[in-house]
VEXGURO-986732 format. One record per residue (C-alpha): residue in one letter; x, y, z. Coordinates in steps of 0.02 Angstrom, whole numbers. Layout:
// residues N
resn/X/Y/Z
A/X/Y/Z
...
//
This chain:
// residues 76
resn/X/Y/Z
X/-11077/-6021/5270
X/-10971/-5982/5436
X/-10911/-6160/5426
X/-10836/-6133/5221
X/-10750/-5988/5260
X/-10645/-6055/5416
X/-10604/-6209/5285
X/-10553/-6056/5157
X/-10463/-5963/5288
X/-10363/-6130/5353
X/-10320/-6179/5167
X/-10258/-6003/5143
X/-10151/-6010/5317
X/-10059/-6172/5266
X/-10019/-6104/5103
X/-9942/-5938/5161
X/-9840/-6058/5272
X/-9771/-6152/5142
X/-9744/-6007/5031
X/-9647/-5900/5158
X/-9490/-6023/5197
X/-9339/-5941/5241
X/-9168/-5980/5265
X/-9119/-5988/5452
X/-8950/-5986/5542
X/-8889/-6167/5633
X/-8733/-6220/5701
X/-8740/-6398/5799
X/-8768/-6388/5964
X/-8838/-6208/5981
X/-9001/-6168/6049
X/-9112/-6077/5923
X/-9117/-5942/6088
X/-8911/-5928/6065
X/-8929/-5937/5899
X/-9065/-5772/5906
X/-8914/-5699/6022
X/-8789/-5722/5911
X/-8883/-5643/5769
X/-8925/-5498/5855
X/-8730/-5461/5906
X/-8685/-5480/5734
X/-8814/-5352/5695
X/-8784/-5246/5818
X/-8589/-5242/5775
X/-8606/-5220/5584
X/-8765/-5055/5641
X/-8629/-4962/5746
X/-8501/-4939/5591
X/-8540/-4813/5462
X/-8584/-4959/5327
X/-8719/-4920/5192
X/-8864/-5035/5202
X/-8817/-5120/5054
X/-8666/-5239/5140
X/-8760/-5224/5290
X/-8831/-5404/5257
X/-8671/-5461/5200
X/-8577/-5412/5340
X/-8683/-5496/5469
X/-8677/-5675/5361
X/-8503/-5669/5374
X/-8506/-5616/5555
X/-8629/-5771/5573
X/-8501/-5886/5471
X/-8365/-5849/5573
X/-8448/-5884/5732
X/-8476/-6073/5654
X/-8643/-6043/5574
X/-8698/-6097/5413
X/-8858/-6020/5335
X/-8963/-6178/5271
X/-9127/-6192/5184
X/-9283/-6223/5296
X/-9334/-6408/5286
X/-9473/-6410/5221
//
């Protein structure tokens, strides 16, 4: 029985992976570690202006595109 359910439970763990792509942020030649930094700047920047949450998002994409990022699809 034990031995079913960890088969059920892997099953279930590799489908929620492939279900739960995201888009992510690259720019060639940029650590994923720079490219964490440079996300959180560019969240940081758009949270200190009185912006409604709304263009919240879209303010930090195009704080990300003008650094030379381009948001792509996850490879998958």
């Amino acid at each position: 029985m034990t031995h079913k359910l960890l088969i059920a439970l892997v099953g279930a763990a590799i489908l929620a992976g492939c279900a739960s792509s995201k888009p992510y942020w690259h720019k060639p030649g940029v650590t994923s570690d720079d490219t964490y930094t440079q996300l959180s700047e560019c969240k940081f920047q758009v949270g200190i202006n009185k912006v409604s949450k709304s263009d919240q998002e879209d303010l930090v994409a195009h704080c990300m595109r003008g650094k030379g990022f381009r948001l792509l699809a996850n490879p998958d």
